[in-house]
NUBAPA-21780 format. One record per residue: residue in three letters; x, y, z of N, C-alpha, C, O, CB in turn; residue number from 1. Coordinates in steps of 0.001 Angstrom, whole numbers, always signed. Glycine has a CB too. Layout:
<atoms>
<residuo = Ala n_x = X n_y = Y n_z = Z ca_x = X ca_y = Y ca_z = Z c_x = X c_y = Y c_z = Z o_x = X o_y = Y o_z = Z cb_x = X cb_y = Y cb_z = Z num = NUM>
...
</atoms>
This chain:
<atoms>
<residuo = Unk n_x = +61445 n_y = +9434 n_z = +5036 ca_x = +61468 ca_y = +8004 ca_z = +5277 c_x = +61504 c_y = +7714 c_z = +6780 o_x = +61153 o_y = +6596 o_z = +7159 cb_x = +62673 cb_y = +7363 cb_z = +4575 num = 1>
<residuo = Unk n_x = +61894 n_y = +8617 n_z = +7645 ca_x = +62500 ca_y = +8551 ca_z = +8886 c_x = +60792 c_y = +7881 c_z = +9393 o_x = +60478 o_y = +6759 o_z = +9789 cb_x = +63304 cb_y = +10289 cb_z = +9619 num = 2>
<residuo = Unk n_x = +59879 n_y = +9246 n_z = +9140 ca_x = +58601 ca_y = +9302 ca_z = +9432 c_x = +57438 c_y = +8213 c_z = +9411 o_x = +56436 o_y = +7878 o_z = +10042 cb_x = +58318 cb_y = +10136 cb_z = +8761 num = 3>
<residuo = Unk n_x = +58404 n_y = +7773 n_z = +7979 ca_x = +57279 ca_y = +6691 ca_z = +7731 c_x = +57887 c_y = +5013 c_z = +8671 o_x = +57220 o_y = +3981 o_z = +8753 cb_x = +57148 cb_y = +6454 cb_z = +5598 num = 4>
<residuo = Unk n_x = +59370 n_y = +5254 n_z = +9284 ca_x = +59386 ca_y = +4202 ca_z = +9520 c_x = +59027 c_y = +4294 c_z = +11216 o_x = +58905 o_y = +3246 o_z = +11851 cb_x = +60641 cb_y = +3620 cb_z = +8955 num = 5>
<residuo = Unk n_x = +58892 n_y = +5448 n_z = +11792 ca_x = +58044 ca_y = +5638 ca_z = +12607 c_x = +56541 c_y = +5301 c_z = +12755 o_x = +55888 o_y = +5125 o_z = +13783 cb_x = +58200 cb_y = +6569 cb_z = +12656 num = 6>
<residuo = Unk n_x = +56388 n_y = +5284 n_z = +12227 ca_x = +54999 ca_y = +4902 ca_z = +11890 c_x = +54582 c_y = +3816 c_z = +11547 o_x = +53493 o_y = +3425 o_z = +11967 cb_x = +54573 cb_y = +5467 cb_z = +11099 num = 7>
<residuo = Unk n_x = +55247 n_y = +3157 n_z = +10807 ca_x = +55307 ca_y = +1535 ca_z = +11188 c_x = +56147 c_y = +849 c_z = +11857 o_x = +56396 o_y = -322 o_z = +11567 cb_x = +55366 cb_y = +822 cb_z = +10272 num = 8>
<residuo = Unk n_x = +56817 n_y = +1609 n_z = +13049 ca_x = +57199 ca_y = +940 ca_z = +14104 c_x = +55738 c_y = +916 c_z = +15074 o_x = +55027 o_y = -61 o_z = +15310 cb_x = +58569 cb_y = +1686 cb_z = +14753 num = 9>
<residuo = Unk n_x = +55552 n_y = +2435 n_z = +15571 ca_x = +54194 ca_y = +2620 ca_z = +15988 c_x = +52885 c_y = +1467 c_z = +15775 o_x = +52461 o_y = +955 o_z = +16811 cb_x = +53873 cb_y = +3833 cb_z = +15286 num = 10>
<residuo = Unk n_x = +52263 n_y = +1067 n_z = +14489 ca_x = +51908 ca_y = +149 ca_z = +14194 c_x = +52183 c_y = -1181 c_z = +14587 o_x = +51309 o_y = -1985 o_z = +14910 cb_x = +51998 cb_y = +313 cb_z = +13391 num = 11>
<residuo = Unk n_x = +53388 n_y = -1411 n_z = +14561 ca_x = +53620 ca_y = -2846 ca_z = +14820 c_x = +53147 c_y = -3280 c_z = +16589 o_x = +52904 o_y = -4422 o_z = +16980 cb_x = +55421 cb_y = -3116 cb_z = +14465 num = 12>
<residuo = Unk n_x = +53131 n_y = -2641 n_z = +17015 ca_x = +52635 ca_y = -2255 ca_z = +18624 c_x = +50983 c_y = -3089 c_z = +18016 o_x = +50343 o_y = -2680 o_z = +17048 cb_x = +52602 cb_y = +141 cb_z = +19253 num = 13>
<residuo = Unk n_x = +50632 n_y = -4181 n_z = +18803 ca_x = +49270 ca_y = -4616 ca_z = +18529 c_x = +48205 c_y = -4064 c_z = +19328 o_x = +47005 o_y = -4175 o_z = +19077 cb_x = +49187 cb_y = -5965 cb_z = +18648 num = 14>
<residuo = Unk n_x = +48568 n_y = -3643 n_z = +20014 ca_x = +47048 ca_y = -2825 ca_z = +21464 c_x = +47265 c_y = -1728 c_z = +20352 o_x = +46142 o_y = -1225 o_z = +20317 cb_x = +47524 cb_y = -2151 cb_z = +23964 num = 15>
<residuo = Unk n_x = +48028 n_y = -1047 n_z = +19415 ca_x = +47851 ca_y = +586 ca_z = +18966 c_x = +47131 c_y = -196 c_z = +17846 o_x = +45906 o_y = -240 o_z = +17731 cb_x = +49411 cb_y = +1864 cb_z = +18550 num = 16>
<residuo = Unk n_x = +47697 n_y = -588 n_z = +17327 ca_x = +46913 ca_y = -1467 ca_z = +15868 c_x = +45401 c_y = -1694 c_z = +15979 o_x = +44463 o_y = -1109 o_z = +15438 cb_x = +47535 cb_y = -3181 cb_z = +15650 num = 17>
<residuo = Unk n_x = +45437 n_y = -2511 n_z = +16668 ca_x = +43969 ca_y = -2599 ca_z = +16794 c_x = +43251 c_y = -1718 c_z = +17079 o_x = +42102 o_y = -1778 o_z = +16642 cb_x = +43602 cb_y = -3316 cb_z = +17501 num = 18>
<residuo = Unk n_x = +43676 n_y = -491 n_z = +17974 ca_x = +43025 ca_y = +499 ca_z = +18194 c_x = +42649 c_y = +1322 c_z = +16914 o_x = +41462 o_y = +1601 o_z = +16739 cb_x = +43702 cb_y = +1149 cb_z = +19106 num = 19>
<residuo = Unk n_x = +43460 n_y = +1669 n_z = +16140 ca_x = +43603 ca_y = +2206 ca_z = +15119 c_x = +42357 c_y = +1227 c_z = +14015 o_x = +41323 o_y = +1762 o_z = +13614 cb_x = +45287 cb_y = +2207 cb_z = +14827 num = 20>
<residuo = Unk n_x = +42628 n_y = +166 n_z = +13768 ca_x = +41679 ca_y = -450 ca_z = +12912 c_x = +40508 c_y = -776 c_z = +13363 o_x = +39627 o_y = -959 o_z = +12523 cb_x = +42098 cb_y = -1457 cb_z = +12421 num = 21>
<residuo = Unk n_x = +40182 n_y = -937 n_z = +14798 ca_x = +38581 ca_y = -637 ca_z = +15133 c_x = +37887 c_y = +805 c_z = +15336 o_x = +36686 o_y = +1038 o_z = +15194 cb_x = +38292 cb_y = -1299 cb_z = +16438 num = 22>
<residuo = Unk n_x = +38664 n_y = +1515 n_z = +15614 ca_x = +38486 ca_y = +3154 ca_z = +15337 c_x = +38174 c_y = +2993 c_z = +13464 o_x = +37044 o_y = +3434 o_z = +13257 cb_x = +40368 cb_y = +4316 cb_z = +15878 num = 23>
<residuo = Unk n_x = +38557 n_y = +2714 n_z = +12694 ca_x = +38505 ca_y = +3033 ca_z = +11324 c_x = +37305 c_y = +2087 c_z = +10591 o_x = +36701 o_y = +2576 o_z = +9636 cb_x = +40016 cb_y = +2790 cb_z = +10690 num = 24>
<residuo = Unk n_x = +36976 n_y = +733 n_z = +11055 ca_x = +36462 ca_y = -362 ca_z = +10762 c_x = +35054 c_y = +241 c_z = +11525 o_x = +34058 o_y = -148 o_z = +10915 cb_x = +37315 cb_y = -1778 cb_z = +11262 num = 25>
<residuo = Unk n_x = +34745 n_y = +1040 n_z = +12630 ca_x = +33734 ca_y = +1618 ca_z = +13084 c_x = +33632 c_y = +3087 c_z = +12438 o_x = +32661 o_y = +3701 o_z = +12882 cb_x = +33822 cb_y = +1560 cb_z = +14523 num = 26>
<residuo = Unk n_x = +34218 n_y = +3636 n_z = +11716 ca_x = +33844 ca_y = +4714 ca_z = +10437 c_x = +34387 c_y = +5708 c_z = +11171 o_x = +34384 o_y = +6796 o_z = +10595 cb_x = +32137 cb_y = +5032 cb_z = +9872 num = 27>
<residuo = Unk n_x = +34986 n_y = +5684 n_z = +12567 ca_x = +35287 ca_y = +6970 ca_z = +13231 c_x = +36581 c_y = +7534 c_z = +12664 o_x = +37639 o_y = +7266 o_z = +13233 cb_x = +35401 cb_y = +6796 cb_z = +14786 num = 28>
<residuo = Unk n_x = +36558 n_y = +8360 n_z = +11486 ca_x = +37339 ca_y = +9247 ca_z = +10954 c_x = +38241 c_y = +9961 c_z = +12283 o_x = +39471 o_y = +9929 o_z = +12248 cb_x = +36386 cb_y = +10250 cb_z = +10074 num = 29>
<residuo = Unk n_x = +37618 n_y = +10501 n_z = +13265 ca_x = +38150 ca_y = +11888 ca_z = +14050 c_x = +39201 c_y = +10906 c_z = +14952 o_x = +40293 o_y = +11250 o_z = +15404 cb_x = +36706 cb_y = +13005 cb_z = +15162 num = 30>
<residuo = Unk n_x = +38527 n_y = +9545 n_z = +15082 ca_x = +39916 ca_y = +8816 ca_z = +16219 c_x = +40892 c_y = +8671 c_z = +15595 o_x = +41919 o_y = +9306 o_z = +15832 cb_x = +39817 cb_y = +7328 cb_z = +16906 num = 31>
<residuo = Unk n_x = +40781 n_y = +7786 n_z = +14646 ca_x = +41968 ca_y = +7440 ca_z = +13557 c_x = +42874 c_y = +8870 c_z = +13368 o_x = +44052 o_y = +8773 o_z = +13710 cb_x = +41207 cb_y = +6915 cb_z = +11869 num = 32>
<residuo = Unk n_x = +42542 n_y = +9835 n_z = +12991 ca_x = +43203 ca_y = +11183 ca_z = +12742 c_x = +43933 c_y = +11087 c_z = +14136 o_x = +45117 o_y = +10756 o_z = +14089 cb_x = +42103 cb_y = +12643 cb_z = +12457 num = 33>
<residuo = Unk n_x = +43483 n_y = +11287 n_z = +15132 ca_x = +44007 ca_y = +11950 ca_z = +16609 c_x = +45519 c_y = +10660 c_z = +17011 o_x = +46657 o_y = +10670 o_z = +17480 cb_x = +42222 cb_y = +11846 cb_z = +18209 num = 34>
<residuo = Unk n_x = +44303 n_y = +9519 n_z = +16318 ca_x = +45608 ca_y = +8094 ca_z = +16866 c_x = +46889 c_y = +8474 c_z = +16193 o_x = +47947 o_y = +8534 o_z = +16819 cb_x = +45218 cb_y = +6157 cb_z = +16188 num = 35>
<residuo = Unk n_x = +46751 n_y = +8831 n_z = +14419 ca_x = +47538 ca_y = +9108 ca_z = +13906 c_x = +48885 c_y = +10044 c_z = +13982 o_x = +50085 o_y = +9824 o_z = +13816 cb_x = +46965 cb_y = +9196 cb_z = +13362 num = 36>
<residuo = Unk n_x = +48057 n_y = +11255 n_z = +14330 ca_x = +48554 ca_y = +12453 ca_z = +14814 c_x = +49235 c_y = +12198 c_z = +15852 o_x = +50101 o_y = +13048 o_z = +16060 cb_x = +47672 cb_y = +13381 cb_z = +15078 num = 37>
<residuo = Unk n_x = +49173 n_y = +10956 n_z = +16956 ca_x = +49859 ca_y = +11116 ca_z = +18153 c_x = +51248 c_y = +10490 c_z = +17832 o_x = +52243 o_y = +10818 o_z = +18478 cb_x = +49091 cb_y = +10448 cb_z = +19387 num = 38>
<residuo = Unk n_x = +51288 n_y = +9692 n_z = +16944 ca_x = +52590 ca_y = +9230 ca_z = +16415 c_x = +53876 c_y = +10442 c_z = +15920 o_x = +55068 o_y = +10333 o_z = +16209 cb_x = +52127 cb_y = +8335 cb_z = +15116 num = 39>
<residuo = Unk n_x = +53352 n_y = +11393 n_z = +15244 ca_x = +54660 ca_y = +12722 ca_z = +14889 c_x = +54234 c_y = +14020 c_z = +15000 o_x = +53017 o_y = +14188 o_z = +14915 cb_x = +55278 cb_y = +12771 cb_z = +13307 num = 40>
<residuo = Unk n_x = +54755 n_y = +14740 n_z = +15126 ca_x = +54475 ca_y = +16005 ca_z = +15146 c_x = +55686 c_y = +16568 c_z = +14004 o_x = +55926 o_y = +17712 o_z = +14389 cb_x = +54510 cb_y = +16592 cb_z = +16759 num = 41>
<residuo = Unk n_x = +55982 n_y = +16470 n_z = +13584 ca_x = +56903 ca_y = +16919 ca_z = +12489 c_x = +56540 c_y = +16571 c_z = +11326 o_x = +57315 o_y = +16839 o_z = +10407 cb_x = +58150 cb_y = +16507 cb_z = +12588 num = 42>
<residuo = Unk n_x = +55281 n_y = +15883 n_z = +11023 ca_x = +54867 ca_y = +15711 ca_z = +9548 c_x = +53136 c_y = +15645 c_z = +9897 o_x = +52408 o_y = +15451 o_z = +10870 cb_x = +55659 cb_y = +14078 cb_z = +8678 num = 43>
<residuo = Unk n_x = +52981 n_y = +16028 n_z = +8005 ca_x = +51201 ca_y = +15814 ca_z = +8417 c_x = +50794 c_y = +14699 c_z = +7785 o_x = +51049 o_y = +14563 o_z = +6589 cb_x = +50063 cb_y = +17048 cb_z = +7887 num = 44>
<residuo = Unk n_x = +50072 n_y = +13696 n_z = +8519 ca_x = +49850 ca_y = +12444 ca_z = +8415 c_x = +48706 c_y = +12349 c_z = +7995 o_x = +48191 o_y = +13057 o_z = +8861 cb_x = +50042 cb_y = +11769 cb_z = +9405 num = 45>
<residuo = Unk n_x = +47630 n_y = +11962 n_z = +7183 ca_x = +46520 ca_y = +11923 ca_z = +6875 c_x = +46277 c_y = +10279 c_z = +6329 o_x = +47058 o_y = +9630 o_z = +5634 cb_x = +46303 cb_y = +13099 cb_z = +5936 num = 46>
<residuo = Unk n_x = +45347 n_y = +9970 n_z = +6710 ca_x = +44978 ca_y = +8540 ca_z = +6354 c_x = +43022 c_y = +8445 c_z = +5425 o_x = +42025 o_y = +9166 o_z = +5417 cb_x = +45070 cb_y = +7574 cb_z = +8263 num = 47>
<residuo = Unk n_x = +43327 n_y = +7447 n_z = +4958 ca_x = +42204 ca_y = +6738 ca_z = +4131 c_x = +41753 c_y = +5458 c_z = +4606 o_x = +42687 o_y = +4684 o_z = +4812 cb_x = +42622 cb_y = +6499 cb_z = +2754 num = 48>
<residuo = Unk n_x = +40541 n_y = +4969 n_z = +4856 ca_x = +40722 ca_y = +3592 ca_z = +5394 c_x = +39400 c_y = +2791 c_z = +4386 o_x = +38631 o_y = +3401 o_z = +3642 cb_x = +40481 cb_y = +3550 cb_z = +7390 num = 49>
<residuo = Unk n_x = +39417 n_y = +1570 n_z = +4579 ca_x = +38712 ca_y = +913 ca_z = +3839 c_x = +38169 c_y = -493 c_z = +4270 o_x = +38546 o_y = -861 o_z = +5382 cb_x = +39376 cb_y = +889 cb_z = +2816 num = 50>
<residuo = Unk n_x = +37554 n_y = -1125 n_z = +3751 ca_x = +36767 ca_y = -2746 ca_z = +5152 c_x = +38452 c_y = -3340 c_z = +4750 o_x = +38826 o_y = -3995 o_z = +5722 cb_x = +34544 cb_y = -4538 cb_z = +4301 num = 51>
<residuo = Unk n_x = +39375 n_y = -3321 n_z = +3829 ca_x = +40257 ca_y = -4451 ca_z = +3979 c_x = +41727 c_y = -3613 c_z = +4316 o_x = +42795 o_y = -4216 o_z = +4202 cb_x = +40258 cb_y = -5501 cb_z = +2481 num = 52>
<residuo = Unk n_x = +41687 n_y = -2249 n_z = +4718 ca_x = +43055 ca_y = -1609 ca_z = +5003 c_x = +42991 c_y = +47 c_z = +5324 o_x = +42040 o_y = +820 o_z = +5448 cb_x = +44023 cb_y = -1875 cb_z = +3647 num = 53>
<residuo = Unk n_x = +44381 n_y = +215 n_z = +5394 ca_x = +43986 ca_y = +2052 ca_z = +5701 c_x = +45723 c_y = +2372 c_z = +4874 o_x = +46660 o_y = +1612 o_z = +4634 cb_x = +43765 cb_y = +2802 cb_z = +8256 num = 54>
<residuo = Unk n_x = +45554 n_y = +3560 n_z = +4685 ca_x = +46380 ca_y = +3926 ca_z = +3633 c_x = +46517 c_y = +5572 c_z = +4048 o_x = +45591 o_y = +6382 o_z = +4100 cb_x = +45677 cb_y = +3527 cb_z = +2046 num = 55>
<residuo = Unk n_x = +48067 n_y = +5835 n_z = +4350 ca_x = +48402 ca_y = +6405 ca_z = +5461 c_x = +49614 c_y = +7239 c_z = +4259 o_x = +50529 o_y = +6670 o_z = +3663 cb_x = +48877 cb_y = +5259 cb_z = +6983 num = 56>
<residuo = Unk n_x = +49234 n_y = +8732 n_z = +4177 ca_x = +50027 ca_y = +9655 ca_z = +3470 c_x = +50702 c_y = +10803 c_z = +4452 o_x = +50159 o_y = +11642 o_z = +5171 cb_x = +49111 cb_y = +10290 cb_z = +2370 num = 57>
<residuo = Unk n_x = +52082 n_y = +10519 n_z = +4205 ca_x = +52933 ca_y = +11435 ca_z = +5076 c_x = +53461 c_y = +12936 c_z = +4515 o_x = +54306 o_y = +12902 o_z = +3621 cb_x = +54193 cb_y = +10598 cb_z = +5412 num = 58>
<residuo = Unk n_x = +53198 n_y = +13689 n_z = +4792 ca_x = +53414 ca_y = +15148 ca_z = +4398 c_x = +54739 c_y = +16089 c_z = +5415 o_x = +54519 o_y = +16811 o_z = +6388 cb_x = +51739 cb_y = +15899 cb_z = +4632 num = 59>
<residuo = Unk n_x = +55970 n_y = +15792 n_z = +4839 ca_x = +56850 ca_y = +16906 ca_z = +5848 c_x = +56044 c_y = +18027 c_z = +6127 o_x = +55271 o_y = +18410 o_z = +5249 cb_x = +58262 cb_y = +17550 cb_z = +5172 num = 60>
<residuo = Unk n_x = +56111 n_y = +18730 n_z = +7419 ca_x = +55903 ca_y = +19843 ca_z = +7981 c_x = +57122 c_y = +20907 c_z = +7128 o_x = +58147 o_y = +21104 o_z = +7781 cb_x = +56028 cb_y = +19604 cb_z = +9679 num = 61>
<residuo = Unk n_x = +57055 n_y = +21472 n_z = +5952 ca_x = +58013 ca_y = +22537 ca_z = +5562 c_x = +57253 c_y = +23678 c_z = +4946 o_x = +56202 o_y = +23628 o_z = +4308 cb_x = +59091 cb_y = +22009 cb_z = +4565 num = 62>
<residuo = Unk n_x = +58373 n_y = +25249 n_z = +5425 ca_x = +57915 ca_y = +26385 ca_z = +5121 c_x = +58060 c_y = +26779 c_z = +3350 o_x = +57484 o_y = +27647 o_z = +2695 cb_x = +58678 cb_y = +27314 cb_z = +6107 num = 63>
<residuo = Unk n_x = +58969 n_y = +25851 n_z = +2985 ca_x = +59441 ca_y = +25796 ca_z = +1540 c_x = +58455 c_y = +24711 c_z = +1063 o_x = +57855 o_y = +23908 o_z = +1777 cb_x = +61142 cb_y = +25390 cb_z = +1307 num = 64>
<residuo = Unk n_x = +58384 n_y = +24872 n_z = -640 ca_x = +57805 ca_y = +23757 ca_z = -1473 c_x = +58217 c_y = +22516 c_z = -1114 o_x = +59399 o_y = +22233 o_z = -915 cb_x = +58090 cb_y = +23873 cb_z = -2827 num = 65>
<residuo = Unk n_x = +57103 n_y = +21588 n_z = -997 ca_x = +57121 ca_y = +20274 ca_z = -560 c_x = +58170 c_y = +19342 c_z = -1158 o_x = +57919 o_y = +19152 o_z = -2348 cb_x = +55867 cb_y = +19757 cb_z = -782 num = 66>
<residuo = Unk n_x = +59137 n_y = +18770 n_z = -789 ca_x = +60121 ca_y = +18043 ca_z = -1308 c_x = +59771 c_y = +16621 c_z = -1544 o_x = +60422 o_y = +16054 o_z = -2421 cb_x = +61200 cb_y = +18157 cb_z = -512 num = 67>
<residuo = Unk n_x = +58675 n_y = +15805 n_z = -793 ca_x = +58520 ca_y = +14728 ca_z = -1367 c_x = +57005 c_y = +14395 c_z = -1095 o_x = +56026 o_y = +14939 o_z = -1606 cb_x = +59532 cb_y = +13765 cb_z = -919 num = 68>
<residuo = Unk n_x = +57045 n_y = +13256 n_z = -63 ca_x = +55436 ca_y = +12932 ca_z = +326 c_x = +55596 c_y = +11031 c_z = -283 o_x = +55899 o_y = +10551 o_z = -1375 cb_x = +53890 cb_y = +14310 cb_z = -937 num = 69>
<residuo = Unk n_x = +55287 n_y = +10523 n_z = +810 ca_x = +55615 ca_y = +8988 ca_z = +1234 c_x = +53842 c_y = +8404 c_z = +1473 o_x = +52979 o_y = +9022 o_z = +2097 cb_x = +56829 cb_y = +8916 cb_z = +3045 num = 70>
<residuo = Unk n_x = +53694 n_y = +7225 n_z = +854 ca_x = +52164 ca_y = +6884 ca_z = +741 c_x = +52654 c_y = +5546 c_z = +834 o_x = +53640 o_y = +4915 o_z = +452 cb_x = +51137 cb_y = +7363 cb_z = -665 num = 71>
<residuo = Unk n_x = +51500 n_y = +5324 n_z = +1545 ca_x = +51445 ca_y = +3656 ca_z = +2325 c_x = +50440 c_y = +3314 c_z = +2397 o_x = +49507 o_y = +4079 o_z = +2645 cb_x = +51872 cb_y = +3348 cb_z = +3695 num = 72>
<residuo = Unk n_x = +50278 n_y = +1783 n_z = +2162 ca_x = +48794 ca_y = +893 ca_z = +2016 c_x = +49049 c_y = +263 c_z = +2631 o_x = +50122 o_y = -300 o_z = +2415 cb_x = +48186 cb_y = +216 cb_z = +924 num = 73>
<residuo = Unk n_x = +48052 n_y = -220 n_z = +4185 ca_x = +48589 ca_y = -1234 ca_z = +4802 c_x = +47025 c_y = -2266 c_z = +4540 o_x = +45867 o_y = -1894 o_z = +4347 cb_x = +49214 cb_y = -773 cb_z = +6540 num = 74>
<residuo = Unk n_x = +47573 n_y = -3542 n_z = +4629 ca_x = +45557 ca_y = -4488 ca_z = +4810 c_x = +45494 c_y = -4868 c_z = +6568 o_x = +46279 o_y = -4854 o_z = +7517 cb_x = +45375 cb_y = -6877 cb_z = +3550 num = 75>
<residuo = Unk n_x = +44714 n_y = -5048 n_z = +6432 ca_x = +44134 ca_y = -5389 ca_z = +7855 c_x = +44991 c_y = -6982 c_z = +7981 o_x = +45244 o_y = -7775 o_z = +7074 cb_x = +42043 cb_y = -5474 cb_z = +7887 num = 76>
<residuo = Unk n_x = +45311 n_y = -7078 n_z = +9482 ca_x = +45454 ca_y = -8277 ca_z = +9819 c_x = +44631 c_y = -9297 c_z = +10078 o_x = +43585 o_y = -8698 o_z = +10326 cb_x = +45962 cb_y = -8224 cb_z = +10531 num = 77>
<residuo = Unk n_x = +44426 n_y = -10316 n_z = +10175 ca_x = +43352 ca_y = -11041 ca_z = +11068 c_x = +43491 c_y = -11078 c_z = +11918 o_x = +42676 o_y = -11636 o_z = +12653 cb_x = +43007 cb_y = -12038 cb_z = +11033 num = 78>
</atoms>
């Protein structure tokens, strides 16, 4: 949870936001990943995006079986 509320703190930042949703809204998969990625290094973050949102799955970094995994749908702002 820690992760994910990192991550929508991160988000709430509007210069990152937008970056993030015109990177995704222009189909560029590899920015969105890198934008993503720059937010944690302690979990693996993988996202989905779509014309009305992006949808953002958090994966702990563990050497043991995965204990949970946190999924988020966000929509685009205007």
């Amino acid at each position: 949870m820690e992760e994910g509320y990192k991550i929508l703190n991160r988000l709430s930042d509007h210069a990152f936001a937008v970056q993030v949703m015109t990177a995704a809204q222009a189909g560029n998969k590899q920015e969105v990943d890198r934008l993503m990625k720059s937010i944690s290094s302690r979990s693996k973050i993988s996202s989905e995006f779509s014309p009305s949102g992006i949808g953002i799955t958090v994966d702990p970094l563990v050497e043991t079986d995965p204990c949970c995994k946190l999924a988020m749908f966000l929509k685009w702002g205007k």
